[in-house]
C-alpha beads as a LAMMPS data file, in Angstrom:
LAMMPS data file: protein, C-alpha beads

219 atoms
218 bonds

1 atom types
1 bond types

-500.0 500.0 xlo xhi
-500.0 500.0 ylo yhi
-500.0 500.0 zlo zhi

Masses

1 110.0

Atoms # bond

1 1 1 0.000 0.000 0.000
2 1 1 2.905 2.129 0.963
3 1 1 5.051 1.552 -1.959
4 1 1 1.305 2.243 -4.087
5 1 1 1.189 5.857 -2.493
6 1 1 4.595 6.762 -3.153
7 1 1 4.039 5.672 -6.357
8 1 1 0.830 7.366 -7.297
9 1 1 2.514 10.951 -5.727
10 1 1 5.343 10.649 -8.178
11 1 1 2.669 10.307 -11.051
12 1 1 1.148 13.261 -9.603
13 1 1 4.020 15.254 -9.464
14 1 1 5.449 14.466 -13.210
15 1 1 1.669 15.359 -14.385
16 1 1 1.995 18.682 -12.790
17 1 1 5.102 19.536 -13.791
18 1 1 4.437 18.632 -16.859
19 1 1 1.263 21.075 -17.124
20 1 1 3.523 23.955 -15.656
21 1 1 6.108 23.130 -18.168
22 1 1 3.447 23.217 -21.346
23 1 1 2.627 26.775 -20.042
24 1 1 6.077 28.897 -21.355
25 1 1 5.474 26.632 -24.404
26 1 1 2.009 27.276 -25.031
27 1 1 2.500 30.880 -24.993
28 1 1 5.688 31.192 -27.036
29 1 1 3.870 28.877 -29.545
30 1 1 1.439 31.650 -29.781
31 1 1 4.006 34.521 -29.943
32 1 1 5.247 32.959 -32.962
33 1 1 1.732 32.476 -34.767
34 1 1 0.974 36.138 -33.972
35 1 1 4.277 37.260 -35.252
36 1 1 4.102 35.478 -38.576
37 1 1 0.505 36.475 -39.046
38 1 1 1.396 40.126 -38.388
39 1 1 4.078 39.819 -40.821
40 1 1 2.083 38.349 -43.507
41 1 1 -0.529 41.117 -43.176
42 1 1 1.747 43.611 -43.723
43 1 1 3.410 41.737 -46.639
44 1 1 -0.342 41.805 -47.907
45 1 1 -0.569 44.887 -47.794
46 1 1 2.632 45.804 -49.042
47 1 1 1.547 43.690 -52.328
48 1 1 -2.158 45.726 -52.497
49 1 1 0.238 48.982 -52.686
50 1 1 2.244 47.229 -55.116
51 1 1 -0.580 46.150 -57.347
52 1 1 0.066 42.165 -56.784
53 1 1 -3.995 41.434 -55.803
54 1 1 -3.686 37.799 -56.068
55 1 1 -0.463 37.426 -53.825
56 1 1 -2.384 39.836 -51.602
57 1 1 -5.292 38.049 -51.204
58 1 1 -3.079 34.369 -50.597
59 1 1 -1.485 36.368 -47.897
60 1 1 -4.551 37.574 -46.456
61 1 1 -6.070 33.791 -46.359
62 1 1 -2.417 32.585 -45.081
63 1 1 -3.157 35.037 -42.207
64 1 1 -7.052 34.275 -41.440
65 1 1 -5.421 30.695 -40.579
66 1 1 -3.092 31.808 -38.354
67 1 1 -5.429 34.126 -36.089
68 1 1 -7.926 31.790 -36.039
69 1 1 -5.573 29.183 -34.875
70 1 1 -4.976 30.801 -31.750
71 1 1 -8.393 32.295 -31.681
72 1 1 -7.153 36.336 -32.285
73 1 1 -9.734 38.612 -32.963
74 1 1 -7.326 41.934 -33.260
75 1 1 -5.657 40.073 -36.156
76 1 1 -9.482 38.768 -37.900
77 1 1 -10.296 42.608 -37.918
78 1 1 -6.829 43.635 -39.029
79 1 1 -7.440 41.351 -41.833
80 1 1 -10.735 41.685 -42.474
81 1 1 -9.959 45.732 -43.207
82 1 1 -7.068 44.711 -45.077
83 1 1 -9.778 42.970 -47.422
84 1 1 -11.905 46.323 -47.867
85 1 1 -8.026 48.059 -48.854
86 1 1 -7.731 45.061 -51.403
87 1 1 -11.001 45.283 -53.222
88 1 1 -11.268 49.041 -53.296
89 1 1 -7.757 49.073 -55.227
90 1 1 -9.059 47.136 -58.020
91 1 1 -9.606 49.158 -61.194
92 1 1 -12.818 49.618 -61.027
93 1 1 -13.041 48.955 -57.369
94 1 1 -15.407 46.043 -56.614
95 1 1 -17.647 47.890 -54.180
96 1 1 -19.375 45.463 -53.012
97 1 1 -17.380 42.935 -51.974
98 1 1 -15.837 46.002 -49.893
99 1 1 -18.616 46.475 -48.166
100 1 1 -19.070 42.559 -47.410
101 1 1 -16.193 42.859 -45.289
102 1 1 -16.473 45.991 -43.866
103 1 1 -20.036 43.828 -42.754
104 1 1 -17.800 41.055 -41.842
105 1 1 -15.141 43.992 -39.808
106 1 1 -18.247 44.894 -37.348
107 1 1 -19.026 41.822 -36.413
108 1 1 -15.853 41.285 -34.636
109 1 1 -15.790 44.601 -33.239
110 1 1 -17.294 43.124 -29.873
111 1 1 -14.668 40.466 -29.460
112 1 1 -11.444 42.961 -29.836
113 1 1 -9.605 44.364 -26.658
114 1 1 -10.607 48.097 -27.649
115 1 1 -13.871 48.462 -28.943
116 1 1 -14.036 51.903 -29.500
117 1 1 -10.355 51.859 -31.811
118 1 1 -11.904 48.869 -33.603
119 1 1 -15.572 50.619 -34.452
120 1 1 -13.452 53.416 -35.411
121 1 1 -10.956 51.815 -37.785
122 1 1 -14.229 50.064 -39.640
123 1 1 -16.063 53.692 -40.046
124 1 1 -12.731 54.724 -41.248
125 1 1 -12.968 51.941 -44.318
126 1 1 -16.917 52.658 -44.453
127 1 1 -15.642 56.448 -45.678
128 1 1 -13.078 54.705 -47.939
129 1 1 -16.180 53.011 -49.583
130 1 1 -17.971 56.120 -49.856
131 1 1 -15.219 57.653 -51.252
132 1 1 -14.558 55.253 -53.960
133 1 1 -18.382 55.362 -55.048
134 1 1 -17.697 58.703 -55.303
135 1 1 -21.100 59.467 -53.325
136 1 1 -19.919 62.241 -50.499
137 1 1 -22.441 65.070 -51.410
138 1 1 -25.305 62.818 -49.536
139 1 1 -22.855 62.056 -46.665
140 1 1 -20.954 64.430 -46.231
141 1 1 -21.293 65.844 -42.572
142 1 1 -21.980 62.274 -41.542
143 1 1 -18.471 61.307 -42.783
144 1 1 -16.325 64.163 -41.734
145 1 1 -18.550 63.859 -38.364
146 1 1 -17.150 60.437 -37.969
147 1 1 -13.134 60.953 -39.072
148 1 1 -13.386 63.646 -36.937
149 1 1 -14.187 61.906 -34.127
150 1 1 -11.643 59.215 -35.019
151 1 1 -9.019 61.889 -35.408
152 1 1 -9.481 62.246 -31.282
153 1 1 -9.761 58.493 -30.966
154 1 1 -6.158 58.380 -32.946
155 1 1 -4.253 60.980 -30.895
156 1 1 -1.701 59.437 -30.039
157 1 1 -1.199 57.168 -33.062
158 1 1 0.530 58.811 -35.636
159 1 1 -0.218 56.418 -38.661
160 1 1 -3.824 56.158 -38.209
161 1 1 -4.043 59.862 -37.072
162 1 1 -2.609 61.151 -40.717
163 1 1 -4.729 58.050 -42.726
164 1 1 -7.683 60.033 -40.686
165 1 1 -6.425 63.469 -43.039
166 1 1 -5.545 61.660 -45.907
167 1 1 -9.337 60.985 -45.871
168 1 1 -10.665 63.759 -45.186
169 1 1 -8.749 65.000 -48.059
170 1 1 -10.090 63.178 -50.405
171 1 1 -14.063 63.914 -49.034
172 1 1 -12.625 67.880 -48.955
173 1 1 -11.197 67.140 -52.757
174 1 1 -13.970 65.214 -54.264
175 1 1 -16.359 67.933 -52.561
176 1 1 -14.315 70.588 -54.651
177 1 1 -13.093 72.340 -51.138
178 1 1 -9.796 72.122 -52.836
179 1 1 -7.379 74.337 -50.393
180 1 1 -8.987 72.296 -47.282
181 1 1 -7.417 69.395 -48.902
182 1 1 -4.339 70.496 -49.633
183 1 1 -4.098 71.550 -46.223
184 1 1 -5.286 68.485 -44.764
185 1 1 -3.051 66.310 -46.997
186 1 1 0.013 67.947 -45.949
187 1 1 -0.881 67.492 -42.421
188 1 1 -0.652 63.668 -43.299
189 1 1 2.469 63.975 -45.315
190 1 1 3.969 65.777 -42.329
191 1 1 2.911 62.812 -40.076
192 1 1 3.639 60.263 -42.250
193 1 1 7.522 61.637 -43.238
194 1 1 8.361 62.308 -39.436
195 1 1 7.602 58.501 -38.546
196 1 1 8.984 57.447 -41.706
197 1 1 5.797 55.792 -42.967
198 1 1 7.709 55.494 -46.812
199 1 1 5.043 54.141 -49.098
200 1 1 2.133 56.276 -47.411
201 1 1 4.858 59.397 -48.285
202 1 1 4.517 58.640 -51.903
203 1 1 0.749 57.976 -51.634
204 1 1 -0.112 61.349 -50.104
205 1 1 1.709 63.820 -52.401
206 1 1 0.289 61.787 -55.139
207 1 1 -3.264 62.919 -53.833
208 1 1 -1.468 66.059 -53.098
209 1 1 -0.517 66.183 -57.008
210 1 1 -4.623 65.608 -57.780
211 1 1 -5.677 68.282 -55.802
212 1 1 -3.660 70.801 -57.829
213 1 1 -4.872 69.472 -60.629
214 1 1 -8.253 69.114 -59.965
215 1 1 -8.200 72.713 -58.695
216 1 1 -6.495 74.229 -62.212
217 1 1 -3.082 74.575 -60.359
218 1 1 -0.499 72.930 -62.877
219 1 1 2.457 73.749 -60.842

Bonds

1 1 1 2
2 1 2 3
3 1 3 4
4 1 4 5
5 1 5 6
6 1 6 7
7 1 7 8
8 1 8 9
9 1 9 10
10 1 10 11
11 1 11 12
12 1 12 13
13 1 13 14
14 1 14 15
15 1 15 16
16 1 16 17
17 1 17 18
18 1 18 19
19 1 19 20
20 1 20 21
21 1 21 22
22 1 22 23
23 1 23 24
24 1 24 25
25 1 25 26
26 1 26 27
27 1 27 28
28 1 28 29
29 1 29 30
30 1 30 31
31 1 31 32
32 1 32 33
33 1 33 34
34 1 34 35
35 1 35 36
36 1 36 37
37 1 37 38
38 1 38 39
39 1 39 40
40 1 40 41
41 1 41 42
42 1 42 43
43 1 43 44
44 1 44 45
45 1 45 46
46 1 46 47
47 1 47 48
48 1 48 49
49 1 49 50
50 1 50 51
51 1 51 52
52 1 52 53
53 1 53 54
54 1 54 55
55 1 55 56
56 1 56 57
57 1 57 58
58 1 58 59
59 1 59 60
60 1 60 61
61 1 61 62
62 1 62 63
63 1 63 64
64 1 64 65
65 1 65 66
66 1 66 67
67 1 67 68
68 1 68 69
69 1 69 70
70 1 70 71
71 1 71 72
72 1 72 73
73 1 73 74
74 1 74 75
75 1 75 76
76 1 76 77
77 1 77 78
78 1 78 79
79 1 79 80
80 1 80 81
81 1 81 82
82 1 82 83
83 1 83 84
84 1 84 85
85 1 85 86
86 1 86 87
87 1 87 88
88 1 88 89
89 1 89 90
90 1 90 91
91 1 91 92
92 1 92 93
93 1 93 94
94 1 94 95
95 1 95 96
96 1 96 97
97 1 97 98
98 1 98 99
99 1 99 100
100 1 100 101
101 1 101 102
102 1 102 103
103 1 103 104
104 1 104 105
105 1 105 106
106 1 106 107
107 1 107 108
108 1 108 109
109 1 109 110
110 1 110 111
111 1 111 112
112 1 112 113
113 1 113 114
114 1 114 115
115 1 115 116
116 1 116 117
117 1 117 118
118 1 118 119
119 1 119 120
120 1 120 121
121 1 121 122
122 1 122 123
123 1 123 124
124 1 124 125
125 1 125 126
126 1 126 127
127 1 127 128
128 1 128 129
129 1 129 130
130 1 130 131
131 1 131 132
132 1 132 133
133 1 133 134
134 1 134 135
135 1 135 136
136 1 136 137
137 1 137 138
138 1 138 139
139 1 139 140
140 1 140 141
141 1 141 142
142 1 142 143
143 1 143 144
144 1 144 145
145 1 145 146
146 1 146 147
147 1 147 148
148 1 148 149
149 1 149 150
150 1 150 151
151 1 151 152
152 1 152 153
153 1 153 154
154 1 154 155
155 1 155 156
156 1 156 157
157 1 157 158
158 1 158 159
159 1 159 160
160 1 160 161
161 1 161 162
162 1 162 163
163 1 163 164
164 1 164 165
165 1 165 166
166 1 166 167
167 1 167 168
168 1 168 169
169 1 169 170
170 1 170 171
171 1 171 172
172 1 172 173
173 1 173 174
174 1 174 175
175 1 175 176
176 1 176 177
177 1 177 178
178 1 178 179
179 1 179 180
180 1 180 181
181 1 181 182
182 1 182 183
183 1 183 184
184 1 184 185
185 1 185 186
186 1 186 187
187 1 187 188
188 1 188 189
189 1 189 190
190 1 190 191
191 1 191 192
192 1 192 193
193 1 193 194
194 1 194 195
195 1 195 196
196 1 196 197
197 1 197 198
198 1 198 199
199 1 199 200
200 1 200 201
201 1 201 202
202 1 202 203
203 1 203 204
204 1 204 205
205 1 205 206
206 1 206 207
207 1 207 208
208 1 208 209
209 1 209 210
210 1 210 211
211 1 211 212
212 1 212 213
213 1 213 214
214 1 214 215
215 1 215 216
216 1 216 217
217 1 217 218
218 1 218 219
């Protein structure tokens, strides 16, 4: 009986160990999925810039697998949003499969660990649809209303702060308020040269370039 309890602790103490051992594991395991999913997100959207759709899009799946491996919400949005990017980039954008996912982006809006960033960053893509229909005269307070507000929500985050007045110069643009958006897109090309944000650089003085030219000013 003796020699049964002794053995019987040892098992106990080799399954618990064990356990406390598969912790550290467990959680570097997901480090690692997290990492490589963040990195082939931003190698997505590296490609949408690019104008490589279809390695986008295999990217994009490539990461959907990963976060929903280790059951990341953050990431599903992230990619999700990268989606509405993808499809509004095609020449002519395909609207509404845009829209599907920005759809598809709200619904896991209640599961992310801020809320009120991640309803933001989907209104942010809503305008970006709005935009690309080219229908801001019926929207318009509602929109700059909203980037607005997620100007305050971004304070503190330079990237999404100056996408926030790269937007807003486009809805100032396509509403003909042509030296609000010049304004406004400097502000981002301000932002986005200080933190070094290189393709979003080239991006913004290339709506910067529109503006003039859409206003009559060839220089």
């Amino acid at each position: 009986m003796k020699k049964f309890l002794i053995s019987s602790v040892s098992a106990l103490f080799i399954l618990l160990a064990s356990a406390c051992s598969s912790g550290p594991k467990r959680h570097m395991l997901i480090t690692t999925v997290k990492d490589s999913c963040k990195e082939s997100i931003e190698a997505a959207n590296a490609c949408i810039l690019n104008g490589n759709y279809k390695q986008a899009d295999d990217l994009l799946e490539k990461a959907r697998t990963l976060a929903l491996s280790i059951d990341n919400y953050d990431l599903l949005l992230s990619i999700s949003l990268a989606h509405v990017s993808l499809y509004l980039s095609y020449n002519p954008p395909e609207i509404e499969k845009a829209k599907n996912y920005v759809e598809k982006s709200y619904s896991i809006v209640p599961y992310t660990n801020d809320i009120k960033e991640s309803e933001v960053l989907c209104a942010m893509s809503e305008a970006r649809i709005l935009i690309a229909q080219n229908d801001i005269q019926n929207n318009y307070d509602r929109i700059v209303d909203k980037i607005d507000h997620a100007k305050r929500v971004f304070k503190d985050s330079p990237y999404n702060h100056a996408q926030c007045n790269s937007i807003l110069g486009d809805i100032y643009r396509l509403s003909g308020k042509y030296k609000e958006a010049d304004k406004i897109y400097n502000e981002a090309a301000k932002i986005f040269t200080d933190n070094l944000y290189l393709s979003e650089i080239g991006i913004t003085w290339y709506q910067i370039t529109q503006n003039h030219s859409q206003s009559g000013n060839n220089k």
